[in-house]
C-alpha positions as CSV (number, residue, x, y, z in Angstrom):
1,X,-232.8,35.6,69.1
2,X,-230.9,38.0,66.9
3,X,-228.1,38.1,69.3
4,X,-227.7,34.2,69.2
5,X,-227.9,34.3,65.3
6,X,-225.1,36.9,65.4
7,X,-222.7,35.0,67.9
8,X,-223.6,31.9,65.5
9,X,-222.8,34.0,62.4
10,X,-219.0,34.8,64.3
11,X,-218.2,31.3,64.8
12,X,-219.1,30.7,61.5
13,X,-216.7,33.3,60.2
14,X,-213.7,31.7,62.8
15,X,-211.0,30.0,61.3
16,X,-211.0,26.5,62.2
17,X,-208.2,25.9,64.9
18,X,-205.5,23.7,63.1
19,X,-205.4,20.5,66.1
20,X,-209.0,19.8,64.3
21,X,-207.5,18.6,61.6
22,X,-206.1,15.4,62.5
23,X,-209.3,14.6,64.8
24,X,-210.9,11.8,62.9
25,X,-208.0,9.4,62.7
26,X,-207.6,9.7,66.7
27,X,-211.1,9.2,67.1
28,X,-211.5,6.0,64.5
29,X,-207.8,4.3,66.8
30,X,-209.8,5.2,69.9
31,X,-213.1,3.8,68.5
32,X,-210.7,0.4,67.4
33,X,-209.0,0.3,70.9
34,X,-212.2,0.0,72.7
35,X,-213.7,-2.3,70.6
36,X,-210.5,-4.8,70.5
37,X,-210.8,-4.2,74.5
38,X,-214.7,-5.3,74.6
39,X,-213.7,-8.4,72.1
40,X,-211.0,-9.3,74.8
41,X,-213.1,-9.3,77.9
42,X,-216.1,-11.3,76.0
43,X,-213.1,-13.8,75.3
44,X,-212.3,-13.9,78.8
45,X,-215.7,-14.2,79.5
46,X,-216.8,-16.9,78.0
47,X,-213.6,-18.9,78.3
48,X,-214.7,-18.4,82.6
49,X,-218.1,-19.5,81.3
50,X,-217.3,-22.5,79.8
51,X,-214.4,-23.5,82.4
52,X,-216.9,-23.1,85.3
53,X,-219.6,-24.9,83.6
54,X,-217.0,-27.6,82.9
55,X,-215.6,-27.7,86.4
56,X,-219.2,-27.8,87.9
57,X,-220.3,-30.9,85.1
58,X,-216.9,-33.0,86.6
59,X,-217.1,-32.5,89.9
60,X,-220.6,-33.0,90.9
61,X,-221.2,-37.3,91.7
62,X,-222.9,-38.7,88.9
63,X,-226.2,-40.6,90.2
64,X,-225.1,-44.4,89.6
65,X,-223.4,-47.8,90.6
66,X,-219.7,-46.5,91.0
67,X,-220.9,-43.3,92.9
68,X,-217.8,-41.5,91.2
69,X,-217.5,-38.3,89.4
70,X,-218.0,-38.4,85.5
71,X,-214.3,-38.2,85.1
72,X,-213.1,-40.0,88.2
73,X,-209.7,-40.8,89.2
74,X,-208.5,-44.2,88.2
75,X,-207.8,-47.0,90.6
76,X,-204.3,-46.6,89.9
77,X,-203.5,-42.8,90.5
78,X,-201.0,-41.6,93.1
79,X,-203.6,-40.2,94.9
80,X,-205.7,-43.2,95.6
81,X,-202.6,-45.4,96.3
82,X,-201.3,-43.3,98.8
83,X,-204.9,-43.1,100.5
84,X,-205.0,-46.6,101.3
């Protein structure tokens, strides 16, 4: 135990190295890059989220009379005039 309080006691007497001194501001702009990262990709998330819940809520037949999709194509769309 005395030898570990004696190489503790030498590192305690070390200078401190001089690239320590400009530590904490790289560490608080690497801290800010990775949380503006994890804010993008919960953006991105949700925005797939929300697109696939839309997709799935507009595409899926709607029980009912017309049998169409919630937002169906209108009688008069290119699509349905070139069908016929």
């Amino acid at each position: 135990m005395r030898h570990l309080d004696s190489v503790l006691a030498d590192i305690r007497d070390c200078p401190v190295p001089p690239e320590l001194d400009g530590i904490d501001e790289q560490v608080f702009t690497g801290m800010a890059q990775l949380r503006e990262r994890k804010t993008a990709v919960r953006s991105v998330a949700l925005a797939s989220a929300v697109a696939l819940l839309v997709g799935v809520w507009t595409g899926n037949p709607q029980p009912g009379p017309s049998g169409q999709t919630l937002l169906g194509v209108p009688a008069t769309a290119p699509s349905s005039l070139l069908a016929d």
